[in-house]
N, C-alpha and C positions, 0 to 999 in steps of 0.2 A: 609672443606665444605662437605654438604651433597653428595653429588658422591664419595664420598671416602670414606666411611666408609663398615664397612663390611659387610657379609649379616646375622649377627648374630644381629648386632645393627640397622639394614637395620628392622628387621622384629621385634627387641623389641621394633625399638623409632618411628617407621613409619608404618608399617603393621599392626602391633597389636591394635593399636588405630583407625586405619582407621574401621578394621574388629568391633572393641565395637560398633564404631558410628554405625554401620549398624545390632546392637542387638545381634553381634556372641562374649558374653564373654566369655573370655578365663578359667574364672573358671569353669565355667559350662559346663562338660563335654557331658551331652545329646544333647550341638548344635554342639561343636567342640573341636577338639582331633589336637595335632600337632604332626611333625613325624610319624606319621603312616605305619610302613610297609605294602605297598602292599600285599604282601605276608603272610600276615596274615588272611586271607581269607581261607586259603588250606595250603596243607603243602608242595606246589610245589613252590619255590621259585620262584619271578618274578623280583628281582633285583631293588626294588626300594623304596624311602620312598616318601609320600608325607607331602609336608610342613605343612598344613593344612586341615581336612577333616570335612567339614559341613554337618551335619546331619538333616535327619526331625525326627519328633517325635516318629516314627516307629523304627528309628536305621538305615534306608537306609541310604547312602550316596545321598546330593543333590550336592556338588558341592566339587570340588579340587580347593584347592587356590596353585600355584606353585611359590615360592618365590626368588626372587635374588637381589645382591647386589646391589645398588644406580647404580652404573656404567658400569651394563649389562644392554644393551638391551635387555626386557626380551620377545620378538618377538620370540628371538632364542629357547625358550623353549618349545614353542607351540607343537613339536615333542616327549618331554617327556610326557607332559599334555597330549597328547594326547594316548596316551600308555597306560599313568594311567586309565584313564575314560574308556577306551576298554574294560580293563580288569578287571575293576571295574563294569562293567557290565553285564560279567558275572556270577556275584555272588549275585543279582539283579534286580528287576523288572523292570528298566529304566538306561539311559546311563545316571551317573552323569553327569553337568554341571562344567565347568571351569574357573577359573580365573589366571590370571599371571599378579604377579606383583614385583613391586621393589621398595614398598616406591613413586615413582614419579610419574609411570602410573600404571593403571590400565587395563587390556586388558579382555572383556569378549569371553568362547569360547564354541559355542556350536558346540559337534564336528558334522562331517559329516551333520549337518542343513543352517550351515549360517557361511560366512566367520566372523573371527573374530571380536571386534571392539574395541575400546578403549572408556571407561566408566568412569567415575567423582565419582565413589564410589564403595564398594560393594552392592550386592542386599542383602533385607534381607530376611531372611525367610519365608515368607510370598510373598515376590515376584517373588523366586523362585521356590514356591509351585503353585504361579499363572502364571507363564511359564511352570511350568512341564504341568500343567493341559490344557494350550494351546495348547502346541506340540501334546500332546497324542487325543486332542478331535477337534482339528481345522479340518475344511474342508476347500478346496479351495473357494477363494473371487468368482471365477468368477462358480462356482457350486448353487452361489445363486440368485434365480430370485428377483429384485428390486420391491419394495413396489410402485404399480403403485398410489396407494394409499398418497403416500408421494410429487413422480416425474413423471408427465404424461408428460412431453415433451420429443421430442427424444434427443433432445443435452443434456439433466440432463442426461438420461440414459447412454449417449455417455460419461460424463466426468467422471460419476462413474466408468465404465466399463475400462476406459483406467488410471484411479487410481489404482484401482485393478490389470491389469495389468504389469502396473510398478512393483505394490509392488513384485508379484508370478511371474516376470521374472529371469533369465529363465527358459522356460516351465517344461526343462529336468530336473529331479530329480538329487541333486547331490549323488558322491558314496558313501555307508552308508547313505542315509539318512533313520530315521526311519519310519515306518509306525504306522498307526493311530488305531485305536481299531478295525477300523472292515477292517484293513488288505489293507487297503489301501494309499496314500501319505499323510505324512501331508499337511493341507493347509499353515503352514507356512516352504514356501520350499522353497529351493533351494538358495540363495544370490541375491536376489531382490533388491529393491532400498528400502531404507527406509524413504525416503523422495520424497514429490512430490510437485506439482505446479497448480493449478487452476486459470487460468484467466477468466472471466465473466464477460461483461459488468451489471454495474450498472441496477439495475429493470429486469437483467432475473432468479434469483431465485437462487442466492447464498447460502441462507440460508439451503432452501428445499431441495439445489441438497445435501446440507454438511447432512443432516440429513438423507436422503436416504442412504448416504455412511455410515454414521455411523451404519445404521441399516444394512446394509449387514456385516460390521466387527461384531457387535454384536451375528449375527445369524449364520453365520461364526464358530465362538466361539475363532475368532482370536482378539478380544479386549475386555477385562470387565471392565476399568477403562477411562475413555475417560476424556480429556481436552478438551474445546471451552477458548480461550483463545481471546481479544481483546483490541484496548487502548482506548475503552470509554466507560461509565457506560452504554450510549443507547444501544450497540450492544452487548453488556453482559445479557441483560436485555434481548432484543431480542432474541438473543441465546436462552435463561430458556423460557424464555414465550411463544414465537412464534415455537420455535425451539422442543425442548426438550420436552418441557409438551404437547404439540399439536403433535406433529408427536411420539413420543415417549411413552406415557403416560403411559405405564407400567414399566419403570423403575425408581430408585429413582435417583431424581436430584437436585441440590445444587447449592448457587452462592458461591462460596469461597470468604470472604471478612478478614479473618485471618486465622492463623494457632490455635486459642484458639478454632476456632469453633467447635461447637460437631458434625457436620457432614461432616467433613475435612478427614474423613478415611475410612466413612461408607456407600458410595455413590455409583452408577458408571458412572456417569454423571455429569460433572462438569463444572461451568463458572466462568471465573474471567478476572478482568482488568489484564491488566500487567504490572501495576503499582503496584498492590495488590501482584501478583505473583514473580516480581522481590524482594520483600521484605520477602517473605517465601520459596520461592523456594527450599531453602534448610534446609530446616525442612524436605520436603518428600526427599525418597531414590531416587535413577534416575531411577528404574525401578519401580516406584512406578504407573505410567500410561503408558497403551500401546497402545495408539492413541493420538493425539496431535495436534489439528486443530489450527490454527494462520491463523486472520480473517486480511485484509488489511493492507499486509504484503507490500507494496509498500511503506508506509510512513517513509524508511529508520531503522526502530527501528531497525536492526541491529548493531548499532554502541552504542547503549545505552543499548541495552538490551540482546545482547550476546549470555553474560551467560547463560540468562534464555534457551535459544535453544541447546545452545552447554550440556549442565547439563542433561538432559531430556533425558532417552537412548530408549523413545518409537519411536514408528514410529510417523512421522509428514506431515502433510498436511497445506502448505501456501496457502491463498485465496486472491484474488484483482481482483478489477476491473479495474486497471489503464493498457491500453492498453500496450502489450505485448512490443513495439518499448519502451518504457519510463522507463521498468524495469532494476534496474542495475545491473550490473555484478555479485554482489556479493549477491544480491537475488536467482537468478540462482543457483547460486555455491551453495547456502545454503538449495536447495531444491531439488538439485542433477540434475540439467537439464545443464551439461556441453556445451551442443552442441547449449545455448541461446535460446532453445524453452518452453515453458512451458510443461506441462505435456498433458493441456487441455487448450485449445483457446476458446473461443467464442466471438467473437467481435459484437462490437454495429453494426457498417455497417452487419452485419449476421444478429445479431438478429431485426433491423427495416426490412430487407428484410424478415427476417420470422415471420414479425408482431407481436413479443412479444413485440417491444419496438417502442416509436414512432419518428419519425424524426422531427427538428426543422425547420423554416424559417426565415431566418436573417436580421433585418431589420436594418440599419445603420443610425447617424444620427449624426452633430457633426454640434454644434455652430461656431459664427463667431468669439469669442474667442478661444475656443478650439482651431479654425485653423490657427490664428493669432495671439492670445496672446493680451493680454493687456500691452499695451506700450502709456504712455504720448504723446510723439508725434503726432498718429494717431487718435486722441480723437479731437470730436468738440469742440468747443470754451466755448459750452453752458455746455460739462462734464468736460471741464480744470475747468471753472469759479466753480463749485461744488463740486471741488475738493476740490478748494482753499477756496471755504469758511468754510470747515473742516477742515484747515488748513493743507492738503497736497498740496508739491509741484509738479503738472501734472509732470514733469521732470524727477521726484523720480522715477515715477511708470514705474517700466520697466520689466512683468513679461511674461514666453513664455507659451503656451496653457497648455503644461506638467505639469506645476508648479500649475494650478489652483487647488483646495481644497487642496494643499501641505503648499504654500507658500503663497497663496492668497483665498479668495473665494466673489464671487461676485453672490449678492444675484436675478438679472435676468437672469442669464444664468440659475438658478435653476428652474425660473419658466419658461423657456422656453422648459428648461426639460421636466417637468412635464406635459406642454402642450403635448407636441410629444408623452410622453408615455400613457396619456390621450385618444390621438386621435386614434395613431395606435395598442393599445395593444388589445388583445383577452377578449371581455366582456364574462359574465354569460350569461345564458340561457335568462333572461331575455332582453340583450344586451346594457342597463343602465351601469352596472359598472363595473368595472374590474373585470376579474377571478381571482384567486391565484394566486400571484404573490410577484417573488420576485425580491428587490433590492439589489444587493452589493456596497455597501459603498464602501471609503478609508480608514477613519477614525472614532472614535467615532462621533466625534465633526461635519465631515460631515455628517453621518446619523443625527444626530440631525438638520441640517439646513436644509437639507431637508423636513425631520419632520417640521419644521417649516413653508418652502416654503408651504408646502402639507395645513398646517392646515390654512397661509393665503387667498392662492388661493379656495379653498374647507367648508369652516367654517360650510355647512349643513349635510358634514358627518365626526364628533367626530371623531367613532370609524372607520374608513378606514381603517388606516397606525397606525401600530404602530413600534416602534424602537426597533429591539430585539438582542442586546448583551450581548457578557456575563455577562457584567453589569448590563444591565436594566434588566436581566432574573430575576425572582423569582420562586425559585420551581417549573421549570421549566412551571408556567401557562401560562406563552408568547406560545411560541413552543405548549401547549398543545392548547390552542385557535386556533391558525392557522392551525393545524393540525384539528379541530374539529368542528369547529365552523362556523357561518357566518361572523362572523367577528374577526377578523382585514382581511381583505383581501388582502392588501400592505404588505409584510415586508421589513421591510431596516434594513438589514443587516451587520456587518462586522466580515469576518472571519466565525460564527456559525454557520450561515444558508449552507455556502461552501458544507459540505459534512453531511451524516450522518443520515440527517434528511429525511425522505419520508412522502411526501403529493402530494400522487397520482393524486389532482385535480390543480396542478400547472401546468399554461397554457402560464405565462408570466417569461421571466430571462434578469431581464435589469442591462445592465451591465455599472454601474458609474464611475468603477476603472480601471485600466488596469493590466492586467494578466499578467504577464511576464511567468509563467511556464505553459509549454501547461498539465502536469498531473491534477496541478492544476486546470486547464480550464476546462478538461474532468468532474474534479470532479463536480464542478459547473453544465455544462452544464448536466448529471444526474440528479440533480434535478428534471427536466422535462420530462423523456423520459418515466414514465409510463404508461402504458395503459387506456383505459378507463376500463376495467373489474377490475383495482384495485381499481377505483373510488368509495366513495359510497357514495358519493353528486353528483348525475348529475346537479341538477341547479346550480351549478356553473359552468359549462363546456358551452362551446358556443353551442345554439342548443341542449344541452345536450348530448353531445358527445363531446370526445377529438380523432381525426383524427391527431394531432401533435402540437408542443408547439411554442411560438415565442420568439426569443432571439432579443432584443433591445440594439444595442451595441452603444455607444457615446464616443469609446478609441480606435477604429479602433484595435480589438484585433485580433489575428490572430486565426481564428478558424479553418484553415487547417488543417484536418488528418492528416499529413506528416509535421507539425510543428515537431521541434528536441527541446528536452528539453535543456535546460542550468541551469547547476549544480551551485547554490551559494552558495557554501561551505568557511566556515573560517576555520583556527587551532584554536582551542582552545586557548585562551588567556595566560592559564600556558605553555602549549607548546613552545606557541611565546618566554615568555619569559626565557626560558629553553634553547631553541635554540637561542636565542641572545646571553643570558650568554656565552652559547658553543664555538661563535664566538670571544667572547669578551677573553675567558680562550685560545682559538689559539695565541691570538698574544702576547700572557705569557709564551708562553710553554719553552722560551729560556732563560726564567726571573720567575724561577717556586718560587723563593723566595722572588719576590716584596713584601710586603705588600697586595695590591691591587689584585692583583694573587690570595691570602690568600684568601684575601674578597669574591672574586668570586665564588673561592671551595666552600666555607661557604656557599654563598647562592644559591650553587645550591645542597649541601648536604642539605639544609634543604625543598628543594623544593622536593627533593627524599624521604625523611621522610614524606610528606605529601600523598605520594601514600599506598592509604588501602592493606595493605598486608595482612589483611583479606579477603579480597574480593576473592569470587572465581574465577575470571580471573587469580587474581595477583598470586595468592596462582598457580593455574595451570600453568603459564610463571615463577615463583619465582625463579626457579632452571638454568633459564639459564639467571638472572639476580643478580642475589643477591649478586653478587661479588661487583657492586656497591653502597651496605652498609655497606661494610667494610673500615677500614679508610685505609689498604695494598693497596688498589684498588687506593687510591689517594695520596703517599706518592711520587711516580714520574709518571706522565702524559705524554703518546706520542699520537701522531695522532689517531692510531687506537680505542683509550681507546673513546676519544672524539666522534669519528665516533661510537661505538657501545653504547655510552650513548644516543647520534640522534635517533640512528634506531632502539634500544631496550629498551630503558630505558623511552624517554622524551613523545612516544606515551600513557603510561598508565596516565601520570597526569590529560588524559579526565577522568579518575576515579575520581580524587579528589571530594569529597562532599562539597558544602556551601561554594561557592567560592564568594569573594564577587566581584563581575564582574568593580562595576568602580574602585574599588583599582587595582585589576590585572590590568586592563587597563593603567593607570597610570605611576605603576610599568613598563610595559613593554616602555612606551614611555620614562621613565628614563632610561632605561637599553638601548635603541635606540641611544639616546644622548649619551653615554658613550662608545656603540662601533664608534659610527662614530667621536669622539674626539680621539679614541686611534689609526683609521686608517688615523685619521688627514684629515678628508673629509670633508669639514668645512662650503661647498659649500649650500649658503641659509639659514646656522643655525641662523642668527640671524635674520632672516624674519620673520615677525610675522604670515604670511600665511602658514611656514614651522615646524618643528618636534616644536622648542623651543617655537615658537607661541601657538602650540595646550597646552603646559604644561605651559605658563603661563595664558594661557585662563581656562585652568582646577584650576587654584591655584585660579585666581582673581575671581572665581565663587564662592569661598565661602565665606558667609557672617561673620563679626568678630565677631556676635551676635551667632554664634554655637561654635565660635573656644576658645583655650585655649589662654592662654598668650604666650606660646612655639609655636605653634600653628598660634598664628597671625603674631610672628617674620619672622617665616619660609617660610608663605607667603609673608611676605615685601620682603625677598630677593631672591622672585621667579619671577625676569624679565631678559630679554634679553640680556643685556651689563653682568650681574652676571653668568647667568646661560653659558655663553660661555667661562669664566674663570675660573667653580668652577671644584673643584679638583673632584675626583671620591670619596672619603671621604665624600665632601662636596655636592655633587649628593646623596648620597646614604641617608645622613641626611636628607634634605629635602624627597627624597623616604619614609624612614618611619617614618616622623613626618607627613606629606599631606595624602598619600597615607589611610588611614584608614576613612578620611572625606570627598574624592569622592563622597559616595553614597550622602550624603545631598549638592551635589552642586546648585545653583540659574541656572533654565532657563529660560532664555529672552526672551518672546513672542513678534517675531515680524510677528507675521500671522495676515495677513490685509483684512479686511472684505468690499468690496468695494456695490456698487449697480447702475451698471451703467446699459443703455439701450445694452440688446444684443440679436440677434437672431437665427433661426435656417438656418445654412448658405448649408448646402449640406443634398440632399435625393438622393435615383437609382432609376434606371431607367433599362430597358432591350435591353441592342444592340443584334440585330440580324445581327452575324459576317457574314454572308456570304455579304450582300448587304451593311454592315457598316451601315444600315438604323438604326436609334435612333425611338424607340418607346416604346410609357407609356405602364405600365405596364395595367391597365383599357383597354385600347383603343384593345391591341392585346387578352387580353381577352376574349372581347366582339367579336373579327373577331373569333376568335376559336372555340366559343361556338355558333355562328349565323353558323357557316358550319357543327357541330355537330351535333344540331337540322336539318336539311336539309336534311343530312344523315337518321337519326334514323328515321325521319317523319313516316317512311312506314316500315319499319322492322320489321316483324312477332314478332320476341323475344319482342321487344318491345313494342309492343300492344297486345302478348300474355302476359306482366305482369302489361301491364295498365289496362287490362280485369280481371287481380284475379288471372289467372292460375297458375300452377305449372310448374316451367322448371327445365330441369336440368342442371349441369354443361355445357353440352355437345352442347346446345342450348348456351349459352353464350361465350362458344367456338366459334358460327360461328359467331356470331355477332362480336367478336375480329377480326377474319378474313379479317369480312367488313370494320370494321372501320379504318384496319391497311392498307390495302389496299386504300381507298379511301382518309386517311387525312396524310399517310406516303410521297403523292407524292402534288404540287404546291409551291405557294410560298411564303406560311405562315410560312415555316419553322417549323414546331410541331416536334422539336426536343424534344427527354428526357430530355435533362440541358433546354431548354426552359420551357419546360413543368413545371418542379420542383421549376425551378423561379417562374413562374406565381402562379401555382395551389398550393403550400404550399407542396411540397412535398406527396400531397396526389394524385396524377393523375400518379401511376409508367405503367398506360397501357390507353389503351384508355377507356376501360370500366369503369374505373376508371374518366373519363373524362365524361363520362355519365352517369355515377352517379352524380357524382356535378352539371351537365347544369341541368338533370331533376329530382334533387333533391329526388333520388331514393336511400336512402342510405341503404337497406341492398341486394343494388348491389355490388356484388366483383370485382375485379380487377383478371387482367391476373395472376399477382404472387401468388393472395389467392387464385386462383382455381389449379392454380400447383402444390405449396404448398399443399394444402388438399389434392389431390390425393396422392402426395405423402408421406405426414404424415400416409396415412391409407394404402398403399403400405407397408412401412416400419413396422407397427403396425400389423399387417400384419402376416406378417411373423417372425419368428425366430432369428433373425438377432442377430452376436456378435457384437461388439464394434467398429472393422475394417470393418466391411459390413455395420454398420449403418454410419459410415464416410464416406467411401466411395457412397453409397447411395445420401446422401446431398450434395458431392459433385458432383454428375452428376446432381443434380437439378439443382445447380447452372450454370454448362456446357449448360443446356437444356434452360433454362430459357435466355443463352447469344444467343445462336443460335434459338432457337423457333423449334431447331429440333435433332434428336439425330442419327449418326449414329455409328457401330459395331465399326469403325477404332477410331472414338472420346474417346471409353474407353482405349484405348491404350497409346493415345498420345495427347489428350486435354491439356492445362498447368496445370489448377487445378485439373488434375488426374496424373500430371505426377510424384508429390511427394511422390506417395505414394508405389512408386516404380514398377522394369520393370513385368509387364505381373499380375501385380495387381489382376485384372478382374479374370484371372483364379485361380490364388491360390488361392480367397475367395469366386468362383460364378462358378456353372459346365455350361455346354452348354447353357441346358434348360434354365437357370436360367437368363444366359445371353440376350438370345433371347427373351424370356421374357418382363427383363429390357427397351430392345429396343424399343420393341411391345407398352407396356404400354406410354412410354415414347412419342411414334408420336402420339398415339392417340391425344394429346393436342399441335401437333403443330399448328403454325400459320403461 
């Protein structure tokens, strides 16, 4: 086995090919020379060779490769290596670079810069030349002032700044590190993180903040080859267009769509799918880019796409908007936030309180099927009688609310749909007919009945609704009309429209299907949180404005913040059946020469053969597995062999390519039967609702007009009385004769399309909990707005701006005063959760509330005049990273109280994380007092 071998054949049959692929041949003595006395240098001996010395073009050395046997840990080396390069630098304009290896790993080491790491290749030449050039010319990230130009908000600035951060922590220069040309640290110092985390709600500038970052690494001189990496063509697309060429325009940029491309090497700005990217990835060297952005990294692609992360030895930056509570473990881990926080937060509840984004209103609405279900029984006489003259039995029909568009659909519940969303959804400017909006489906087949419902109830407008799936897309003009257009103004959806897509004048999100995953919700519910400043159709917005969006739910989905995701995850169907096998080889281990024993090894040595031991995972795990391709490995079998084929071995068959999913399928329910025949658990097998039902349900599904003559035998003798007697021989024959004609099995449409009379069975309404008193939502409106008006009648501020005049912040400060004052006490209740029911989430103050009665709308609200002040407080002044967080979080302190005092920066709760005596380590007296000062000026 490879760990045993020496380190002479260690560096001819392993090392040396490694070093070709990365351009260092071993003929060619101007890149690299092996054995090399150190000491060759001077004629003072220094007692050592190195194994390999990589040269640049000049004759320097760039880099030491330190070489050991298969079966050293070559960690322990790091101490000679580092010897070498000391004293290799003496003799030298720079401190070579180092490598240690042994054939299996790779470990790079730049001394006295950055702790070591382990790497997936050597660099080449050319990469090492563009590290050299890094080290010697980099300044520090946070020395560069941000392109106000790119990111004018302060949370962009905030999550650049504490990126940069991460990466140059810590502060303190390590010992030996070098200095830069003009004598001072490098900016790539010290053992930083190399990886970070970006969380950002949907619509606050993901794109922008990533290009601002990028633009400071570039200017920096700490990255010259940058990845934007994503897994859909749109956001690739976005990247280059939106991104790159508009923020960036002087540099050259590229989408990477192969490795043939001719500008695949000659860029420094790059976009590609990762789909694209998993298929070349290794064609470039691993230090081939030294920045590395991965765009919504939430959608699990760790488990499929690995490699492509673990390969890559740049620095990298993960981006999502999927709420920080939803991200998983192993996200975290992979972008270095062990402690489960991201690098940088900024949540939707932040961003609608800092009015980048808008908040929704939830309107609910669920027929009297939905809530009942369709059941024969409860049907009048006049729906039995119409049943049966279709000739269904009323009897038959016995379906529960959940099941409808699954298992059934009934063609007036659609249009009573359609009514509700008709009446209550958010019109155009005009207030005629819908704004943007969209639907999500269940199904294809449901979005088309809809479609259908739509175009019988509506026949005067054609184009309204149109149905856009990945199917009905065409180059992509669906998406690009709704995005552009006036019309389709409807979309029904499934699945496409979810995420991805932005059309800022989307004012409605009616929800048809039920969501079980709250990430998935979130994503959906983004859709609509954009501003109106991204709009650039006002006549479609109500009024011509979007103040916030309306979600129309008919699933009773749970749109709770504090929803807990539920993971529905399967094994892999090869797994399954990997680890059946495994159980099924346990109860042979004492009978390792049955026959049937035989069989099993067999088929589970040939399922091990089908894992790509080319693939770069496998190829990197190979060395503490490959014992399991040997036939020594299975000549006698004991427990632990079995246990480490489980936990080592049967995880990589999710590798396997071009699986054909109903055979495995199959396959794994034959291998099911076979263990629970030899544990003799016999309980149910010949049920047709049980394991043997489902495989002769899968046999009798094929028709004999696909099958062979072998083929249709096998089928004959695939039913229940047989298959509970046949031998494990006789199991395993019918397995692979059936097993390959899965994919063409017959399904039996029994989805029943009914049209009975149904209606809209529940609307809300607003309880005012203190008196348990029930009142419509109209009715307490009207009382709030008639005590508003009464209020305001006489108020200076407000006949100083019905007269023309100019006021200032400061004037509508005292009117807050008044109105918090006079409508906070009675027994109207004008609570906030009242208020945000009523008023749409657009009333978070009272001026806000006078805005709407008097139809005054570039009156602000209490938070947009806080807000402002303090966006120009902050702007302001100087502020780093932790001063401008901290900052926003006393807004939010000030904002909960309406007043700020010296003890609140101390011990507030949202100041309390940021640790003890905060305030003073980032803010001198003055500074403090100040804070305060500024801060009452706007109480209330």
């Amino acid at each position: 086995m490879s760990r045993k071998i020496s380190e002479e054949r260690t560096r001819k049959e392993m090392i040396d090919p490694q070093l070709e692929r990365a351009g260092w041949y071993l003929h060619d003595h101007s890149k690299v020379k092996t054995e090399i006395p150190v000491d060759g240098y001077d004629a003072e001996p220094w007692n050592g060779v190195s194994d390999y010395c990589l040269y640049r073009e000049n004759g320097e050395v760039l880099a030491v490769v330190e070489a050991k046997r298969t079966s050293t840990d070559v960690r322990l080396a790091e101490a000679q290596l580092t010897y070498y390069v000391t004293e290799i630098e003496k003799h030298q304009s720079f401190r070579p670079f180092g490598f240690l290896a042994n054939g299996l790993e790779i470990h790079f080491v730049d001394v006295g810069i950055a702790h070591k790491r382990e790497v997936f290749g050597f660099f080449t030449r050319e990469d090492l030349e563009n590290l050299l050039y890094i080290r010697q010319n980099a300044v520090p990230l946070s020395s560069i002032e941000i392109n106000n130009e790119i990111v004018d908000r302060s949370y962009q600035h905030e999550a650049i700044r504490r990126v940069c951060e991460a990466f140059e922590l810590p502060s303190r220069r390590l010992a030996g590190e070098s200095l830069n040309s003009e004598g001072k640290p490098s900016g790539r110092s010290g053992g930083g993180k190399r990886n970070a985390l970006i969380v950002m709600a949907t619509g606050t500038g993901k794109t922008r903040t990533t290009m601002g970052l990028i633009d400071v690494f570039m200017r920096s001189n700490q990255a010259r080859r940058i990845l934007f990496v994503a897994d859909r063509d749109a956001l690739v697309e976005q990247a280059k267009d939106d991104g790159f060429e508009k923020f960036i325009p002087n540099e050259p940029c590229t989408r990477l769509r192969s490795w043939d491309d001719p500008h695949a090497r000659t860029q420094r700005l790059y976009a590609v799918t990762l789909q694209t990217l998993s298929n070349i990835f290794e064609q470039f060297s691993p230090a081939f880019f030294d920045l590395i952005v991965f765009d919504e990294v939430h959608r699990s692609i760790y488990n499929k796409f690995n490699e492509v992360l673990e390969y890559f030895d740049a620095r990298q930056v993960g981006l999502t908007a999927t709420p920080a509570n939803y991200i998983n473990r192993d996200t975290f881990l992979a972008f270095d936030c062990t402690d489960g926080k991201p690098t940088y937060l900024y949540t939707y509840e932040q961003a609608i309180e800092d009015k980048f984004l808008v908040d929704y209103e939830l309107y609910a609405a669920r027929t009297k099927f939905q809530r009942q279900g369709i059941h024969g029984v409860d049907l009048t006489e006049e729906e039995r009688n119409a049943l049966i003259e279709k000739g269904l039995d009323p009897d038959d029909i016995n379906y529960e609310g959940t099941e409808l568009e699954r298992e059934v659909s009934n063609r007036d519940t659609l249009r009573k749909q359609w009514e509700e969303i008709w009446e209550v959804c958010k019109k155009d400017s005009s207030g005629q007919l819908p704004g943007k909006t969209i639907v999500f489906a269940i199904t294809q087949q449901h979005a088309l009945r809809l479609q259908a419902a739509f175009d019988e109830m509506y026949p005067q407008f054609p184009n309204l609704t149109k149905v856009i799936t990945h199917k009905s897309e065409y180059r992509g003009t669906l998406v690009d009309a709704f995005k552009k257009k006036d019309e389709p103004r409807i979309a029904i959806s499934v699945d496409m429209l979810d995420t991805g897509i932005d059309v800022p004048e989307v004012v409605n999100l009616v929800f048809m299907k039920p969501v079980q995953s709250p990430i998935k919700l979130q994503q959906m519910i983004g859709r609509g949180t954009r501003v109106q400043a991204a709009c650039r159709n006002l006549a479609l917005l109500p009024n011509f404005e979007k103040k916030d969006f309306l979600i129309i739910d008919f699933w009773e989905n749970n749109f709770s913040r504090d929803a807990k995701e539920v993971v529905d995850q399967s094994t892999p169907v090869l797994v399954t059946i990997f680890n059946t096998r495994l159980k099924l080889l346990e109860t042979y281990l004492k009978d390792q020469k049955d026959p049937d024993c035989k069989q099993v090894i067999a088929d589970l040595r040939e399922q091990i053969q089908q894992i790509p031991t080319d693939s770069f995972t496998i190829r990197k795990h190979m060395p503490e597995i490959e014992e399991a391709w040997t036939d020594a490995f299975w000549d006698y079998l004991i427990p632990s062999k079995i246990e480490f084929l489980k936990l080592k071995v049967a995880p990589h068959l999710r590798l396997v390519p071009g699986v054909d999913v109903a055979a495995a399928t199959f396959i794994s329910k034959v291998e099911r039967l076979k263990l629970k025949k030899r544990e003799k658990d016999l309980t149910g097998l010949g049920d047709l609702s049980g394991l043997i039902g489902m495989i002769v349900e899968d046999a009798q599904s094929l028709r004999d007009t696909i099958l062979s003559d072998g083929e249709i035998k096998a089928k004959s003798m695939c039913v229940p009385e047989k298959l509970v007697e046949f031998s494990n021989n006789e199991l395993n024959l019918l397995r692979d004769v059936l097993s390959p004609c899965m994919k063409n099995k017959m399904r039996y449409d029994s989805f029943l399309e009914l049209d009975l009379l149904d209606s809209i069975a529940i609307s809300g309404y607003i309880l005012l909990t203190k008196s348990g008193e029930k009142m419509y939502v109209a009715e307490y409106r009207r009382l709030v707005e008639q005590r508003i008006l009464e209020l305001v009648a006489n108020h200076p501020t407000i006949k100083a701006i019905q007269q023309g005049q100019k006021i200032d912040d400061w004037q509508l400060l005292e009117l807050e005063r008044t109105l918090t004052r006079e409508l906070g006490e009675g027994d109207l209740e004008v609570t906030p959760e009242n208020l945000k029911k009523v008023f749409a989430h657009t009333a978070d103050s009272f001026l806000g509330l006078v805005r709407q009665v008097l139809d005054m709308q570039y009156l602000p609200d209490y938070k947009d005049l806080v807000a402002r002040q303090f966006e120009t407080y902050v702007t302001q002044h100087n502020y780093n990273a932790d001063q401008i967080r901290f900052l926003r979080a006393v807004q939010s302190v000030f904002l909960q109280k309406r007043h700020l005092e010296t003890a609140d920066l101390y011990d507030a709760p949202a100041l309390v994380g940021f640790g003890q005596d905060a305030v003073e380590r980032w803010f001198s007296d003055d500074e403090i007092q100040n804070m305060v000062e500024f801060a009452n000026r706007m109480t209330v």
